[in-house]
C-alpha positions as CSV (number, residue, x, y, z in Angstrom):
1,X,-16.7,80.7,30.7
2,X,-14.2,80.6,33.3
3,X,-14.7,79.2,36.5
4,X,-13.1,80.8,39.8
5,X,-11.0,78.9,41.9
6,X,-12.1,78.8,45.6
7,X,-9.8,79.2,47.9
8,X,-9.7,77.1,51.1
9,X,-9.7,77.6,55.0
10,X,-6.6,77.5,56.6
11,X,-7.8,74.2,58.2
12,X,-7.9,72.8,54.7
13,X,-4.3,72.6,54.2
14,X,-4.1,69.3,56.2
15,X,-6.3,67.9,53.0
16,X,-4.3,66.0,50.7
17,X,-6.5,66.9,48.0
18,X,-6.0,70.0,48.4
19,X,-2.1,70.0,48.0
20,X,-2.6,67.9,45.2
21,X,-5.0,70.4,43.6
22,X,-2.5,73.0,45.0
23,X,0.6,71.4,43.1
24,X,-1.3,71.6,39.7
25,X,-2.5,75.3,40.2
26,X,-1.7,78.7,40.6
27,X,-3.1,79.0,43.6
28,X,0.0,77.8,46.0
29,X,1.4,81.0,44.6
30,X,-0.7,82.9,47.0
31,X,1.2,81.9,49.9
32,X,4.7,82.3,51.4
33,X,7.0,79.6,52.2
34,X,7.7,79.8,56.0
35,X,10.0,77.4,56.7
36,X,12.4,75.3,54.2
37,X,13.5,71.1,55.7
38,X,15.2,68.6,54.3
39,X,14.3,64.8,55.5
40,X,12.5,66.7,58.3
41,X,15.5,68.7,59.2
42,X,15.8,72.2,58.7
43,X,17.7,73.3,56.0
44,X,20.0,75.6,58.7
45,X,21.0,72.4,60.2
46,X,21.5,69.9,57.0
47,X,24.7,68.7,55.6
48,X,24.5,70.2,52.5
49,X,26.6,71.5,49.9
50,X,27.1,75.9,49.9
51,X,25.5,76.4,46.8
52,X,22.4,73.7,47.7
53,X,21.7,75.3,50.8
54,X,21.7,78.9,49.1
55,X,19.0,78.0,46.5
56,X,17.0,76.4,49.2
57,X,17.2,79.3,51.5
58,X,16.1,81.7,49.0
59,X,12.6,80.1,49.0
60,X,12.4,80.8,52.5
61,X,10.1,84.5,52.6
62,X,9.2,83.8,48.5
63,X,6.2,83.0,47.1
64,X,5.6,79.0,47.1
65,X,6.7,78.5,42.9
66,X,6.3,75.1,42.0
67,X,8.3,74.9,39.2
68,X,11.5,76.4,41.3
69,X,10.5,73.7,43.7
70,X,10.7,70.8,41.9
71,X,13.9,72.4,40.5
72,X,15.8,72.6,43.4
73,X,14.4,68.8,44.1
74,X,16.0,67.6,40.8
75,X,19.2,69.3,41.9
76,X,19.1,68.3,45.1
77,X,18.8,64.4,43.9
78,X,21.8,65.2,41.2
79,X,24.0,66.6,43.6
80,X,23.7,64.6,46.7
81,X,23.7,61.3,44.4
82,X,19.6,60.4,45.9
83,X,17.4,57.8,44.5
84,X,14.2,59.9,45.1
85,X,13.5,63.5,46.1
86,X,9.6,64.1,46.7
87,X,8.7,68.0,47.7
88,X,5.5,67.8,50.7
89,X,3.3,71.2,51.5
90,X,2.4,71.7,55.1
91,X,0.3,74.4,56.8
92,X,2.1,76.9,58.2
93,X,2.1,79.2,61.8
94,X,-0.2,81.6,59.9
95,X,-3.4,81.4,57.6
96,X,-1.0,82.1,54.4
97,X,2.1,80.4,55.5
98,X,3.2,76.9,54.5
99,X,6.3,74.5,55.0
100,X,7.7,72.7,52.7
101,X,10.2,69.7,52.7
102,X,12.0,67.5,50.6
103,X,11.6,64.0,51.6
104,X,15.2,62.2,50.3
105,X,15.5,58.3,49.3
106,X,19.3,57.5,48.9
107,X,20.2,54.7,46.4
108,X,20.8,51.3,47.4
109,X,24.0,51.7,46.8
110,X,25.8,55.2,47.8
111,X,29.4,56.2,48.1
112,X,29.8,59.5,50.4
113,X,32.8,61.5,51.4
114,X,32.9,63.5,54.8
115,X,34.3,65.4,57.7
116,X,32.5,65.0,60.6
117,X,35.3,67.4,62.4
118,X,38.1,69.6,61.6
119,X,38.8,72.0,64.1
120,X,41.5,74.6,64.6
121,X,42.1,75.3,68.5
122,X,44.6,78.2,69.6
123,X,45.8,76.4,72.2
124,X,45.6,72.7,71.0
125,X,46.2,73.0,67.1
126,X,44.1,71.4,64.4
127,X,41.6,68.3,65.0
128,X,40.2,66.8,62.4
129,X,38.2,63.4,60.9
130,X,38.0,62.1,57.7
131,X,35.2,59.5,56.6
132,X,34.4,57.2,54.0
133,X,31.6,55.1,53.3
134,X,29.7,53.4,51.3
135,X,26.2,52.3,51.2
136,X,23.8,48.9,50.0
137,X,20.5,48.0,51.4
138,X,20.9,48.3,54.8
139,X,24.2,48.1,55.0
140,X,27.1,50.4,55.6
141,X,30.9,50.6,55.9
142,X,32.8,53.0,56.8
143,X,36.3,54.4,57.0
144,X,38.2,56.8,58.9
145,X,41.4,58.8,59.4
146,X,41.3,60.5,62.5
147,X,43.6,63.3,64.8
148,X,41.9,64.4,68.1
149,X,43.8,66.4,70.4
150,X,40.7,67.7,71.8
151,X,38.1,64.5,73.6
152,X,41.2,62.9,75.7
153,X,43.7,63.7,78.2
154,X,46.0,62.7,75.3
155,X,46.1,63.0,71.2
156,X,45.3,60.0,69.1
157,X,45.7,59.4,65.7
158,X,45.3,56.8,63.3
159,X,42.4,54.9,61.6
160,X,38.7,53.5,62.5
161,X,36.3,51.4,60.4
162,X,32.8,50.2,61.4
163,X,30.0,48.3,59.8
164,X,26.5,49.4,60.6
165,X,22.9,46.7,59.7
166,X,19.9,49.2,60.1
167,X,17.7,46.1,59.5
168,X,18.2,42.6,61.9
169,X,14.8,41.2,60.9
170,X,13.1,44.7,61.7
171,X,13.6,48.1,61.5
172,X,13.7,48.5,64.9
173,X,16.7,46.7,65.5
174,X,20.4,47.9,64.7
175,X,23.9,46.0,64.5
176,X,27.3,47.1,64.5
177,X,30.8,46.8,64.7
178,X,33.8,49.0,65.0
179,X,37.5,48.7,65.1
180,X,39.8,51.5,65.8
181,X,43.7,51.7,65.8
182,X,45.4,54.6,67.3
183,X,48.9,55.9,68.3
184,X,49.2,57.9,71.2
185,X,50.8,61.7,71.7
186,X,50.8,63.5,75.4
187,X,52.5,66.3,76.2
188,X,55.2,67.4,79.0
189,X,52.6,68.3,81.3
190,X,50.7,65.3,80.8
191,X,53.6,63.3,81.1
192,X,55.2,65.0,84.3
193,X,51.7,64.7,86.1
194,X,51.7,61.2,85.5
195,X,55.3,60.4,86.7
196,X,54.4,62.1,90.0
197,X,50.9,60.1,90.6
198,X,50.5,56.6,91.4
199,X,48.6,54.6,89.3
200,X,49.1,56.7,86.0
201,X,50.8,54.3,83.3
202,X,50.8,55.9,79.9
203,X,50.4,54.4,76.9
204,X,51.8,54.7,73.4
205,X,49.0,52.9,71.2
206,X,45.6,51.2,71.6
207,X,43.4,48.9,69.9
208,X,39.6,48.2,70.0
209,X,37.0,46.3,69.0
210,X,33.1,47.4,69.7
211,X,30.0,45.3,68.3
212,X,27.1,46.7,69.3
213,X,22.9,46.1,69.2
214,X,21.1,49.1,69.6
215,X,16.9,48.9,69.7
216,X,14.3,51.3,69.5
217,X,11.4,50.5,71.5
218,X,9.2,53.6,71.0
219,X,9.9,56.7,67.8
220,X,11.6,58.9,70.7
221,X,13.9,56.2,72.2
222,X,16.9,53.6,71.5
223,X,18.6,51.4,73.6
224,X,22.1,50.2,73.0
225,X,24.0,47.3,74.4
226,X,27.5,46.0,73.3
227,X,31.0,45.4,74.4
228,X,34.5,47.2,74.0
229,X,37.4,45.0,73.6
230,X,40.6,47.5,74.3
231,X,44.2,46.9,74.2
232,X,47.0,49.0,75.2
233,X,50.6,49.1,74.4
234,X,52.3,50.3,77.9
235,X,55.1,52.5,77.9
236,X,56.7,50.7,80.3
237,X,58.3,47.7,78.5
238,X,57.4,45.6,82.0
239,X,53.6,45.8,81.5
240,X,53.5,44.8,78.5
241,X,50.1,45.1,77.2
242,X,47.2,45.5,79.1
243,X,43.2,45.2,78.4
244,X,40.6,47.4,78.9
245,X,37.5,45.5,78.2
246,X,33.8,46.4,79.2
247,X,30.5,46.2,78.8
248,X,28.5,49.2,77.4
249,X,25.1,50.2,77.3
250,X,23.2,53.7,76.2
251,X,19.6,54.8,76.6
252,X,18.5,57.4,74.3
253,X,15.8,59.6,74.2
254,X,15.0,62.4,71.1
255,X,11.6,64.5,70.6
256,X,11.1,67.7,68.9
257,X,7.5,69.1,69.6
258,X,6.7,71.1,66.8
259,X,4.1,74.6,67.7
260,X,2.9,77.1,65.4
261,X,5.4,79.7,66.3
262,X,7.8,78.0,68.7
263,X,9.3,74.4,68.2
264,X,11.3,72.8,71.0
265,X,13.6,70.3,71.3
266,X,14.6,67.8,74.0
267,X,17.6,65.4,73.9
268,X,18.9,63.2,76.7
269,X,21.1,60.4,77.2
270,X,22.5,58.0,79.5
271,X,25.8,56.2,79.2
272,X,27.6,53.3,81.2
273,X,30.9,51.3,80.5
274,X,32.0,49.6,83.1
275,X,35.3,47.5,82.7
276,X,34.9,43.7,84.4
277,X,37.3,40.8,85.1
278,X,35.1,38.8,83.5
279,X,35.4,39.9,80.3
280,X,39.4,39.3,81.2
281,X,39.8,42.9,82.0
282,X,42.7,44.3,83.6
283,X,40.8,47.4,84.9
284,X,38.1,46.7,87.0
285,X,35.4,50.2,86.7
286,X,32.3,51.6,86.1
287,X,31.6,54.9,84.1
288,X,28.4,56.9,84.2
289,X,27.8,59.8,81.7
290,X,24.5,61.7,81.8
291,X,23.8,64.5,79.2
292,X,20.6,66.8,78.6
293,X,19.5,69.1,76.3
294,X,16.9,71.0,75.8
295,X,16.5,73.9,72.8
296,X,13.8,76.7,72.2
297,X,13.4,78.2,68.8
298,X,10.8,81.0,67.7
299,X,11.0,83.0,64.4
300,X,15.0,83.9,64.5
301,X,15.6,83.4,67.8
302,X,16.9,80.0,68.9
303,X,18.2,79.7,72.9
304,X,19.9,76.1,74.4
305,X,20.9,74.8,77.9
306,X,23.0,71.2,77.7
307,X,24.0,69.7,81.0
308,X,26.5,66.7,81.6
309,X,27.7,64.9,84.2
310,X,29.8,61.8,85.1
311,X,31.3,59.6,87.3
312,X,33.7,56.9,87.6
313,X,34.0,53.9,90.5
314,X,36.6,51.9,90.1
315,X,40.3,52.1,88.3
316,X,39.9,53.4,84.9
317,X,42.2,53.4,82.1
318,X,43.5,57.0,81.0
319,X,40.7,57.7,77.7
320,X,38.3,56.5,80.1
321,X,38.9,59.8,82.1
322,X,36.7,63.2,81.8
323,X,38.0,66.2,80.5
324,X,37.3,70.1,80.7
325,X,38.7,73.1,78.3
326,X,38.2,71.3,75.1
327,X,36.1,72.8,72.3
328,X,32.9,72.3,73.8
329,X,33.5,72.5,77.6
330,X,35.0,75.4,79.5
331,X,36.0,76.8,76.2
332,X,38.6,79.8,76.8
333,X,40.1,77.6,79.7
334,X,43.8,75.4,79.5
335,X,42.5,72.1,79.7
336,X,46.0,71.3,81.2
337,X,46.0,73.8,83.3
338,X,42.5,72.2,85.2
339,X,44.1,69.2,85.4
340,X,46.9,67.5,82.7
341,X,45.2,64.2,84.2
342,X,41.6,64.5,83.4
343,X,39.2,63.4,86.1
344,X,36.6,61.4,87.7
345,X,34.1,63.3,88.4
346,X,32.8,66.4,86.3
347,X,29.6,68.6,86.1
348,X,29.3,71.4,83.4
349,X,26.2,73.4,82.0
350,X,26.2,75.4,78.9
351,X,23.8,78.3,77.6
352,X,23.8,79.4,74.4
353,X,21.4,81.9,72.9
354,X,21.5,82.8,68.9
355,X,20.2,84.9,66.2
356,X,19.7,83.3,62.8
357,X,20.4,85.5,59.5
358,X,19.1,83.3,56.4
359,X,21.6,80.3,56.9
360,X,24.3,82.4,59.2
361,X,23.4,82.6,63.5
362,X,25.5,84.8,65.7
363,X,25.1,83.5,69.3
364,X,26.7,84.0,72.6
365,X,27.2,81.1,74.5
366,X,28.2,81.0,78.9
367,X,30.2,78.0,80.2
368,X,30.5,77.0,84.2
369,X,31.9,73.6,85.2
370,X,34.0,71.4,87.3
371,X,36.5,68.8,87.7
372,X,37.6,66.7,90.4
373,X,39.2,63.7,92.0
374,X,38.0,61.0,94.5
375,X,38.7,58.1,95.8
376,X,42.2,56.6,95.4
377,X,42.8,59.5,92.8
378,X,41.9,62.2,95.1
379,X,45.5,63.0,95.4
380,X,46.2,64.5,91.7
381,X,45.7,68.1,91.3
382,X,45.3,70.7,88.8
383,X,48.6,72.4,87.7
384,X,47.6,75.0,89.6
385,X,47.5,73.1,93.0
386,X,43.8,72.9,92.7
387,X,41.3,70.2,92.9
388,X,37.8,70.7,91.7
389,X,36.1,74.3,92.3
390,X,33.7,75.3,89.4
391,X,34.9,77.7,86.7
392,X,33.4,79.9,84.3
393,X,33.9,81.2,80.6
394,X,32.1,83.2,78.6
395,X,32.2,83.5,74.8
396,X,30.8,84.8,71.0
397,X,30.7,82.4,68.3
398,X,29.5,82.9,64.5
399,X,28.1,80.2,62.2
400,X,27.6,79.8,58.8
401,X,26.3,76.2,57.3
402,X,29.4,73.8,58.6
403,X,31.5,76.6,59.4
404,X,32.0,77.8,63.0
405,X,34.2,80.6,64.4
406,X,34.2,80.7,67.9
407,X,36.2,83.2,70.7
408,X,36.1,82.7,74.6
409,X,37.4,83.9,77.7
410,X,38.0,82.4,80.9
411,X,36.3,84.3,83.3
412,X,39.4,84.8,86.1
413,X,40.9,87.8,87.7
414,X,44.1,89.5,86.3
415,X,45.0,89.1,82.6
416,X,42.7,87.3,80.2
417,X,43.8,85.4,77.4
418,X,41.1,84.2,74.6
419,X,41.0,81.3,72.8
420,X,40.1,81.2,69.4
421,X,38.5,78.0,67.7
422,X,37.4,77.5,63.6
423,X,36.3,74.6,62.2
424,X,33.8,72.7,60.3
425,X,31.1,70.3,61.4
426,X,32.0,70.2,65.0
């Protein structure tokens, strides 16, 4: 005689039990999969390969199958090279909704390929980073091959490698150590800037060396303290080389609060370096960089503001200095054209607001900031003889997994010019 299979309250689904119960049955069949993550991350934001990220988006809206889902957790583990990939049932927003995720183990030892960055600017040509690393225990080293035109005044190339301990006795405390090598491009307007400021020596490579010890207190908060050993290789044959070497210190702060129908997400983060004779410095500063973010999500929808601000006392050495019109601030504006120098003091706001379509969001974004001088660099101006005032830009971007495709416009009177950006990871 058969014997029916009750079905549970909504409240239920918290039961262990239950999803145990649920994972040998037919009965997880009666509900929909809401929501697809990966380590806790959804699968919209992962790093995962095209085809991956397909198969797992197609459970979203389905049916829960369990057979399909220990698939895809099979194939997941094979193609991402994981030690362990476990599949976890949660309740969803609505009586017959439920969440799944793939909890992930990587190996003790793991060899991984990536690119953190490649972007394409219309104005400032491709930037891009290449890693390597490779993975035991806690351990992990990596190495890079980097070109940025777009984070300082000026371009650097060449190679970085750092060694990371996620375990110094506890979990909770972090070492690690970089080294980075670069050669130095700027351009005309960079160059004929600095000839006409005081103060301004260039430099055609750099060196550094950064350990670090970062902390984590409480689950939504790290602390990091370290030190940044920099060299330069002047231009100027008479100065020789000069150093560049500070203290550093960041306080972190992450939580996502999770809701039936809305989850939000708050970000913020506080940087100083500041450069000290003690440390046999020959730049004596202090920089201050403050960033916040905070992001809204319900059902498709998905809106962002992100605020950052800095400051610097002192006299700084050039990549010290802030900069507006890259890929990410004041996009549609020449970052030359604000000021070929960079400056010490910036504010800039961002709001973005999106519309998600599977694993593909359409979003328009609005950009407003500003850059100025004070103090004994008060003097340098823009290219256009000015000096601070805020700006605007406005902009539509398109993403799909890694890839990003991105036009803006400065928002200015007369004739516009947009600037296109495409990229990966960035």
């Amino acid at each position: 005689m058969a014997t029916a299979l009750a079905i549970p309250t909504p409240s239920a689904f918290a039961d262990q039990a239950f999803l145990r119960a649920a994972a040998d049955s037919n009965v997880n069949q009666r509900y929909i999969v809401e929501s697809v993550s990966v380590g806790g991350v959804q699968v919209e934001s992962a790093k995962l390969p095209s085809t991956l990220r397909k198969h797992l988006t197609a459970l979203v809206g389905a049916r829960c199958d369990m057979a399909a889902i220990e698939d895809l957790a099979a194939e997941m583990r094979k193609e991402l090279h994981l030690r362990v990939v476990s599949q976890r049932l949660a309740k969803g927003s609505l009586p017959d909704r439920i969440r799944v995720n793939f909890d992930v183990v990587k190996r003790d030892l793991a060899f991984d390929i990536s690119v953190p960055k490649f972007l394409y600017h219309s104005k400032q040509g491709f930037s891009g980073e290449v890693d390597a690393s490779t993975r035991t225990g806690p351990n992990t080293f990596t190495l890079a091959g980097i070109s940025n035109g777009d984070d300082l005044t000026e371009r650097f190339t060449g190679v970085a490698a750092h060694y990371r301990n996620s375990r110094v006795l506890t979990d909770k405390v972090h070492f690690g150590i970089g080294f980075e090598d670069f050669r130095e491009q700027w351009t005309d307007t960079t160059r004929t800037a600095a000839e006409n400021s005081n103060g301004f020596d260039l430099y055609r490579g750099r060196r550094n060396i950064a350990p670090e010890l970062t902390f984590a207190p409480a689950k939504s908060v790290t602390v990091s303290a370290g030190v940044s050993l920099e060299q330069m290789q002047m231009e100027n044959p008479l100065l020789g080389v000069r150093s560049a070497n500070a203290v550093t210190a960041d306080v972190h702060f992450g939580r996502k609060l999770e809701g039936d129908s809305i989850q939000q997400a708050i970000d913020a983060k506080y940087s100083l370096r500041a450069g000290t004779r003690g440390l046999g410095s020959d730049y004596s500063y202090s920089r201050h960089l403050v960033s916040l973010r905070y992001e809204i999500k319900s059902g498709r929808q998905i809106a962002s503001d992100e605020f950052v601000g800095g400051a610097i006392a002192g006299d700084a050495p050039s990549f010290e200095r802030f900069v507006l019109g890259s890929s990410s601030t004041l996009r549609g504006w020449d970052r030359y054209a604000i000021n070929p120098l960079g400056g010490n003091r910036a504010v800039h706001n961002t709001i973005t607001y999106g519309y998600q379509f599977g694993d593909r969001t359409a979003e328009v974004f609005y950009d407003m900031g500003s850059l100025w001088n004070t103090g004994r660099t008060a003097p340098v101006q823009s290219a256009s003889g000015q000096n601070g005032g805020l700006r605007h830009s406005l902009g539509l971007g398109y993403r799909q997994g890694i890839f990003v495709l991105t036009m803006a416009f400065p928002v200015v009177e007369g004739r516009i010019t947009p600037v296109f950006m495409a990229g990966m990871n960035y």
